[in-house]
C-alpha positions in Angstrom: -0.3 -78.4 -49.7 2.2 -75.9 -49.6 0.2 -72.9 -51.1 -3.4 -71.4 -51.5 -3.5 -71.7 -55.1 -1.7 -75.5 -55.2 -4.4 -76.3 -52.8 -7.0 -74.9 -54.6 -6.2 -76.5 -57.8 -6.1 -80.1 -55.9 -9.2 -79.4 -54.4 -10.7 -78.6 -57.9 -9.3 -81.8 -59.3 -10.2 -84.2 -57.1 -13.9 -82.2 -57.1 -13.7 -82.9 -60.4 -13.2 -86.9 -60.1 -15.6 -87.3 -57.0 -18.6 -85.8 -59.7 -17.7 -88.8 -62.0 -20.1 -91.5 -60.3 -22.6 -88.9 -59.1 -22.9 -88.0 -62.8 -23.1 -91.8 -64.1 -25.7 -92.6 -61.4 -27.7 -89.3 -62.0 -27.5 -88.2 -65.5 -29.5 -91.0 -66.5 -32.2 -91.2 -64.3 -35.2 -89.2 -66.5 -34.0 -91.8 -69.4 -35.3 -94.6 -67.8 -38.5 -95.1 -69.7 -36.7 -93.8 -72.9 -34.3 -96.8 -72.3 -37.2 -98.8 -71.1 -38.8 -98.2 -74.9 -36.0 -98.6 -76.7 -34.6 -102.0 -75.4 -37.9 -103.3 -75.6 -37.7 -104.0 -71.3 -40.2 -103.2 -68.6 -38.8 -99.9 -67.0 -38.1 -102.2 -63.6 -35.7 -103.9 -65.6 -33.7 -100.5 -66.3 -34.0 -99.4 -62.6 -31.8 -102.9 -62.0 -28.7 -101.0 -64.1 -28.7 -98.8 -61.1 -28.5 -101.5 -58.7 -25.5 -103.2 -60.9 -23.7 -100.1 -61.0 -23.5 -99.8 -57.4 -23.1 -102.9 -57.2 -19.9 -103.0 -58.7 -18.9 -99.6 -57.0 -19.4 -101.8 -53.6 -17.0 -104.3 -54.8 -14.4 -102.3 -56.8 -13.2 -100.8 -53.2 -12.6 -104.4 -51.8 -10.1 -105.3 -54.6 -9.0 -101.4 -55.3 -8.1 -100.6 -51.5 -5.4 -102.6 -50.7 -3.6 -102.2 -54.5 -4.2 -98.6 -53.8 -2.1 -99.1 -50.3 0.6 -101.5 -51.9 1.0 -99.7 -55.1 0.1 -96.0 -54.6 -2.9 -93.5 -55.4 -2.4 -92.3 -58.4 -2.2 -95.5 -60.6 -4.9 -96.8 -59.1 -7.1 -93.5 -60.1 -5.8 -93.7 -63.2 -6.6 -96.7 -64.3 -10.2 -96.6 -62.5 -10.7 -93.3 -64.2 -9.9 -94.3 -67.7 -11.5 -97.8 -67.4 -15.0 -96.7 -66.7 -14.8 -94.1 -69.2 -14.4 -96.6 -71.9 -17.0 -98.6 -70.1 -19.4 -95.8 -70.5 -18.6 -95.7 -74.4 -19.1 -99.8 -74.5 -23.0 -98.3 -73.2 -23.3 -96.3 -76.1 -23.1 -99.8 -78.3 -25.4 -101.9 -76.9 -28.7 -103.7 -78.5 -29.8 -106.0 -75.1 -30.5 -104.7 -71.4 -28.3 -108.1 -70.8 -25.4 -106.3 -72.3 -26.0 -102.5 -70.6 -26.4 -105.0 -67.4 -22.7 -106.5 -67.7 -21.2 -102.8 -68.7 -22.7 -101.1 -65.6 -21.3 -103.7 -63.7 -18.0 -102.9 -65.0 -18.3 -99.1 -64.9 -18.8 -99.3 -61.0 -16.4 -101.8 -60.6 -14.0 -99.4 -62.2 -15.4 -96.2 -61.0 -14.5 -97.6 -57.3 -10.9 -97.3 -58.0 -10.7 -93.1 -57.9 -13.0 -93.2 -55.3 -11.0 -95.5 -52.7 -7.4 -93.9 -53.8 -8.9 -90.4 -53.6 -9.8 -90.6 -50.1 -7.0 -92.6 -48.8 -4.1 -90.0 -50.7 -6.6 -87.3 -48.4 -5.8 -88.6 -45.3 -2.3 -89.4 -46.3 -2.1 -85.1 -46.2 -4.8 -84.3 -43.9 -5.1 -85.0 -40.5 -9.2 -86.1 -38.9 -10.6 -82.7 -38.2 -9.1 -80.9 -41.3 -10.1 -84.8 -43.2 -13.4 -83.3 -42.6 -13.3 -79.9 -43.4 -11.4 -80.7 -46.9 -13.7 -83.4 -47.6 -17.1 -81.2 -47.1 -15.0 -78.5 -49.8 -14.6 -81.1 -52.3 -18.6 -82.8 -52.1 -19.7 -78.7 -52.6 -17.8 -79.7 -55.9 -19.6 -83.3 -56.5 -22.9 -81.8 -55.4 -22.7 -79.9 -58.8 -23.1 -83.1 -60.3 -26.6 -84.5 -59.0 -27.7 -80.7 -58.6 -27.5 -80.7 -62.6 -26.9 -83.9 -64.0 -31.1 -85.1 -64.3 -31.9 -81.7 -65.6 -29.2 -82.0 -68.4 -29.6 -85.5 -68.8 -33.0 -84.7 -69.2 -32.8 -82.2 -72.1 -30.4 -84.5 -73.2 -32.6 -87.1 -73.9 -35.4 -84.9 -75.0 -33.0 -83.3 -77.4 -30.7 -86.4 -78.7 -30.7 -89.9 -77.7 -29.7 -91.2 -74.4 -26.5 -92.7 -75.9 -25.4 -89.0 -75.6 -25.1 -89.3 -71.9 -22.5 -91.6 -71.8 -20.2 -90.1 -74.8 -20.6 -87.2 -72.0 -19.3 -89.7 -69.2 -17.0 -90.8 -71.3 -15.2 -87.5 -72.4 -15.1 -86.5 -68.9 -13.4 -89.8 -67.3 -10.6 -88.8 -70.1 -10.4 -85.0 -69.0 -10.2 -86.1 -65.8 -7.5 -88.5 -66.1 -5.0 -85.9 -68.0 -5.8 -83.8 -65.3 -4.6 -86.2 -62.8 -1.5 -87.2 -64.8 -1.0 -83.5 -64.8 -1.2 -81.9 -61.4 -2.0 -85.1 -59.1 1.3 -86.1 -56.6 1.8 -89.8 -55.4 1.1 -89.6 -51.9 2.2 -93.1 -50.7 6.1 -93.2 -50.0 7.6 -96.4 -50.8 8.5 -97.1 -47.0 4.9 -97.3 -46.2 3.8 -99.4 -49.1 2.3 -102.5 -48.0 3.1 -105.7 -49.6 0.0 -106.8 -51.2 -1.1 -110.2 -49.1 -4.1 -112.1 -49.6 -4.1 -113.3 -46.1 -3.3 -109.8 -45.0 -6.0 -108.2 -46.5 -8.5 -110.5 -45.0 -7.3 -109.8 -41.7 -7.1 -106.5 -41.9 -10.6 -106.5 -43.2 -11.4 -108.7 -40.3 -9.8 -106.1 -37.9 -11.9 -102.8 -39.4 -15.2 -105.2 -39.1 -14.7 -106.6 -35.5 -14.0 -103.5 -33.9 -17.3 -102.7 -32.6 -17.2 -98.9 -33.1 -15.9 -98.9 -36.4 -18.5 -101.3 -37.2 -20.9 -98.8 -36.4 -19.2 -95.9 -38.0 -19.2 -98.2 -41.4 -23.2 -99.2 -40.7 -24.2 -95.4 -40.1 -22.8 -94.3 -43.8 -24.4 -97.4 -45.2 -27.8 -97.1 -44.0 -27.9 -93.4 -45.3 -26.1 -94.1 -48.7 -29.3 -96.8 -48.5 -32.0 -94.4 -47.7 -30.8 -91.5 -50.6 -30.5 -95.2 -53.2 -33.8 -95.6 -52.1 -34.7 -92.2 -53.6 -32.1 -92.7 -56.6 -33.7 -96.0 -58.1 -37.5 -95.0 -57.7 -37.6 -91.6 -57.5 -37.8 -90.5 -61.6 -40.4 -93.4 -61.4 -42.8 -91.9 -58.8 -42.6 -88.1 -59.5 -42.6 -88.7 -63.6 -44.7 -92.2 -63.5 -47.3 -91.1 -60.8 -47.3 -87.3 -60.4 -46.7 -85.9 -64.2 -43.9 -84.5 -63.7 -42.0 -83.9 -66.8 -38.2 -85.9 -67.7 -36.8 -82.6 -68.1 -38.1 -81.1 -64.6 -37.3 -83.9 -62.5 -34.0 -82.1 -62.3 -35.5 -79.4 -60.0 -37.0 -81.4 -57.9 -33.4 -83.4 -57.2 -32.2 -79.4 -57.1 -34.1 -79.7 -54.1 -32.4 -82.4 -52.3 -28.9 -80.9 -53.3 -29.5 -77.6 -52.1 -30.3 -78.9 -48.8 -27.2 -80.7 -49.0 -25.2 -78.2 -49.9 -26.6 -75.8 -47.4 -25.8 -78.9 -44.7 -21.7 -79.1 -46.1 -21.2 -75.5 -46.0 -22.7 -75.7 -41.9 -20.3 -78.7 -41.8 -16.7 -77.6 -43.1 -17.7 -74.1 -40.8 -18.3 -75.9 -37.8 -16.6 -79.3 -37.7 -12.9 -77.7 -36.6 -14.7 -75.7 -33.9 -17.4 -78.6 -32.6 -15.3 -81.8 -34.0 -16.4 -84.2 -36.3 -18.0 -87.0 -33.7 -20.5 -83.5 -32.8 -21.3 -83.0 -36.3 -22.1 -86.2 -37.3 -24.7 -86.5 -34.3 -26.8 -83.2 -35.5 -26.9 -84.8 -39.1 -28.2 -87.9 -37.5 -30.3 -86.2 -35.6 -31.7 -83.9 -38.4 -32.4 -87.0 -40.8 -34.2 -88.7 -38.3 -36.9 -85.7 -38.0 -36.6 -86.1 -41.7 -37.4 -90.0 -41.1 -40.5 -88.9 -39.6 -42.0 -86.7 -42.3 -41.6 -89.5 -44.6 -43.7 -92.0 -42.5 -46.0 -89.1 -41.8 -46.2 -88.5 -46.0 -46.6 -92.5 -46.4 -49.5 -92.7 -43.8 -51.4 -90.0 -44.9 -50.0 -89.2 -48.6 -50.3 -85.3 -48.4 -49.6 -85.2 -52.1 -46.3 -84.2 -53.8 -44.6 -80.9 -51.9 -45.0 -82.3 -48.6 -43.1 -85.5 -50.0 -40.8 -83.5 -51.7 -39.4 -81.5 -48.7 -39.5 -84.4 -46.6 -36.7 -86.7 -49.2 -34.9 -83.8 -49.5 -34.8 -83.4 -45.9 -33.5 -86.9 -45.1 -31.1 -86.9 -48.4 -29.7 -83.4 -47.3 -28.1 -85.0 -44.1 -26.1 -87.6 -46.4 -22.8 -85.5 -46.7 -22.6 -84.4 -43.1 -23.2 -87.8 -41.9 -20.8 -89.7 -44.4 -17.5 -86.9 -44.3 -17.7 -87.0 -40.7 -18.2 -91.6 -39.8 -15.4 -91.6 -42.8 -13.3 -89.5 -40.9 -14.1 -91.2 -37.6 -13.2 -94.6 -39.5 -10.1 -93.6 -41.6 -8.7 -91.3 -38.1 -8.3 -94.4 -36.2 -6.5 -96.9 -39.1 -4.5 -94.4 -40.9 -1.6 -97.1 -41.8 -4.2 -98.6 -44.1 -6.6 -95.8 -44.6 -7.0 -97.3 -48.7 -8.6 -100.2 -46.8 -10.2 -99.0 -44.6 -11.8 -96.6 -46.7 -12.6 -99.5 -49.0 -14.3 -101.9 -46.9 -16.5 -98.7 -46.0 -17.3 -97.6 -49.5 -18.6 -100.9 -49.9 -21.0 -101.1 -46.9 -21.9 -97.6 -48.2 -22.4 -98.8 -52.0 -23.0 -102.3 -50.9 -26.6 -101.1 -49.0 -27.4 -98.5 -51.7 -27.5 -101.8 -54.4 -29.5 -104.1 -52.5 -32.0 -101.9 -51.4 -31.9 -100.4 -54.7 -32.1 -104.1 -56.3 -35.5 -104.7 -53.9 -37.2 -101.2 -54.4 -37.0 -102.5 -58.3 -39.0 -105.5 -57.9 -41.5 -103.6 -56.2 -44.5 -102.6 -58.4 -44.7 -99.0 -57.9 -48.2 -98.1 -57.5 -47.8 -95.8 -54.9 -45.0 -93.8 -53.4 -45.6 -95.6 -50.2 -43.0 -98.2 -50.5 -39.9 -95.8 -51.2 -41.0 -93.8 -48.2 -40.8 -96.5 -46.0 -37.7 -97.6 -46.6 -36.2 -95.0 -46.7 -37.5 -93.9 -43.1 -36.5 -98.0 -42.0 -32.5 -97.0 -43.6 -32.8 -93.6 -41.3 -33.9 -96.2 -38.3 -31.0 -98.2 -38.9 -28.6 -95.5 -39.2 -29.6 -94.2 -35.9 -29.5 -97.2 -34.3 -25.7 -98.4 -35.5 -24.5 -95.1 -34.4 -26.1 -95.4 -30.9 -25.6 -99.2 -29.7 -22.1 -99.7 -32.0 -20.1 -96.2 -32.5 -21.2 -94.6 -29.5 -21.0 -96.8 -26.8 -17.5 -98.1 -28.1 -15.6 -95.1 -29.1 -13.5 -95.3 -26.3 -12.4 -98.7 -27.0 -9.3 -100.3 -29.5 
């Protein structure tokens, strides 16, 4: 990054492709019972396309990390980018939830691809501290994503059909892609290419998982990707479905959450090079699980919606400072296969938001009671990995 404006423009770039999944997860969210209606499905069946997506976003950075560290970033953005944008097209065709099931699937499978690349050609330029401080820059840039995407996909869908959210996902995953083709280096010399090795890969993923600390680092982002999935698959359901709010304010509710998490990543790119990273990451813990507490408190006593409402944002607010700064920790100590390693923990992130995404969907929701609690049992979790895995074994190889 040789100048302020080159940097700049990177940044803006790479802001631009990390808004990509938020926006396909998001957007759609107030359409749910609009899809619900039109496939002819129960609405718990549509709140399972939010579970395949990130299901296939958990598995994408398995198969997408180690091409991206034997063949180099940029392809491997490339072809994630422009694959899920014809995915999200594919959407706009169906008549069956089967077939919106199987091209969800695909478009997280594909959407993994940028994500894993992206973070691996970051700390290729960027050493752990400054991993950080970049990192919390470019999620101020994603956060414009969930801060607006359910209040335009909202009007969207009160305005047009919801197919018009994914011709919007789709002309973005091309814009994006020219813009990569156009300003984007290759960051992986071809000296330290690995050869891509089945038996390799296993054991490298076998080294990231058996290192206790590591472990924990990787448990810690899951658990709070978890809790904010939680949110994600039953929250439209519960504030529209059981408190009247309306499709297109939903979006200002989900302001909510991003404002505190915006308000947490500016705290964290100004501190983390003063405190470090391994500080940071123990005040956003700590802060989500006074958060984790509210919730209970809101699903013991139900003191109506506000009190909820600060309480999820709260706990979701805490998501960015606690994943920029255990991906750091993770991708600082393996940085000759940082697309790996940034894999395998983009899929214990994704990996935890689709199951308990996949469960909250089979839950009848009758109450808000069940979100709550699971999303206070993923800030448990959370706390507990980081304390009895990553901090007792920092020290360790």
């Amino acid at each position: 990054m040789s100048s302020v404006r080159t940097r700049a423009i990177f940044t803006l770039i790479i802001g631009m492709l990390s808004m990509l999944p938020p926006l396909a997860i998001d957007m759609y969210l107030p359409s749910f019972l609009v899809i619900a209606q039109d496939l002819a499905v129960s609405q718990e069946k549509v709140q399972t396309t939010l579970a395949l997506f990130t299901a296939g976003f958990a598995v994408g950075p398995l198969f997408w990390g180690p091409i991206a560290d034997s063949f180099g970033r940029k392809p491997i953005i490339l072809i994630g980018m422009i694959g899920s944008a014809l995915a999200a097209y594919q959407l706009t065709q169906v008549n069956t939830i089967e077939s919106f099931y199987l091209w969800r699937l695909v478009q997280g499978f594909l959407a993994a691809a940028p994500g894993v690349a992206v973070g691996a050609l970051m700390r290729d330029l960027f050493e752990r501290n400054q991993f950080a401080k970049v990192l919390s820059t470019i999620m101020i840039i994603t956060m414009v994503a969930p801060l607006l995407a359910p209040i335009v996909g909202g009007y969207m869908v009160k305005w047009f059909h919801w197919h018009s959210i994914f011709y919007f996902l789709t002309v973005m995953g091309m814009l994006c892609a020219s813009l990569v083709m156009w300003r984007i280096p290759e960051t992986l010399s071809n000296q330290n290419r690995a050869p891509l090795n089945l038996g390799k890969t296993l054991k490298n993923f076998g080294q990231l998982l058996s290192h206790k600390a590591t472990l924990g680092y990787m448990l810690v982002g899951g658990a709070t990707f978890a809790g904010m999935f939680c949110f994600l698959t039953s929250g439209s359901l519960i504030y529209i479905g059981l408190y009247d709010v309306s499709p297109e304010h939903f979006g200002y509710f989900f302001m909510l959450n991003m404002g505190v998490m915006i308000t947490m990543t500016l705290i964290n790119g100004r501190l983390v090079t003063k405190l470090g990273s391994e500080k940071m990451l123990r005040i956003g813990l700590g802060l989500q699980m006074l958060a984790t507490v509210g919730l209970v408190l809101c699903a013991i006593f139900k003191p109506g919606l506000m009190p909820m409402a600060f309480f999820v944002a709260f706990f979701i607010g805490m998501n960015s400072t606690i994943v920029s700064n255990s991906s750091a920790a993770i991708l600082d100590r393996y940085p000759q296969m940082a697309g790996t390693a940034n894999a395998l923990a983009g899929t214990m992130r994704f990996g935890f938001g689709s199951i308990s995404g996949a469960i909250l969907a089979h839950i009848p929701l009758t109450s808000e009671r069940p979100m709550l609690l699971a999303m206070a049992f993923c800030g448990v979790m959370g706390s507990l990995a980081y304390y009895f895995l990553a901090c007792r074994h920092q020290a360790s190889n």
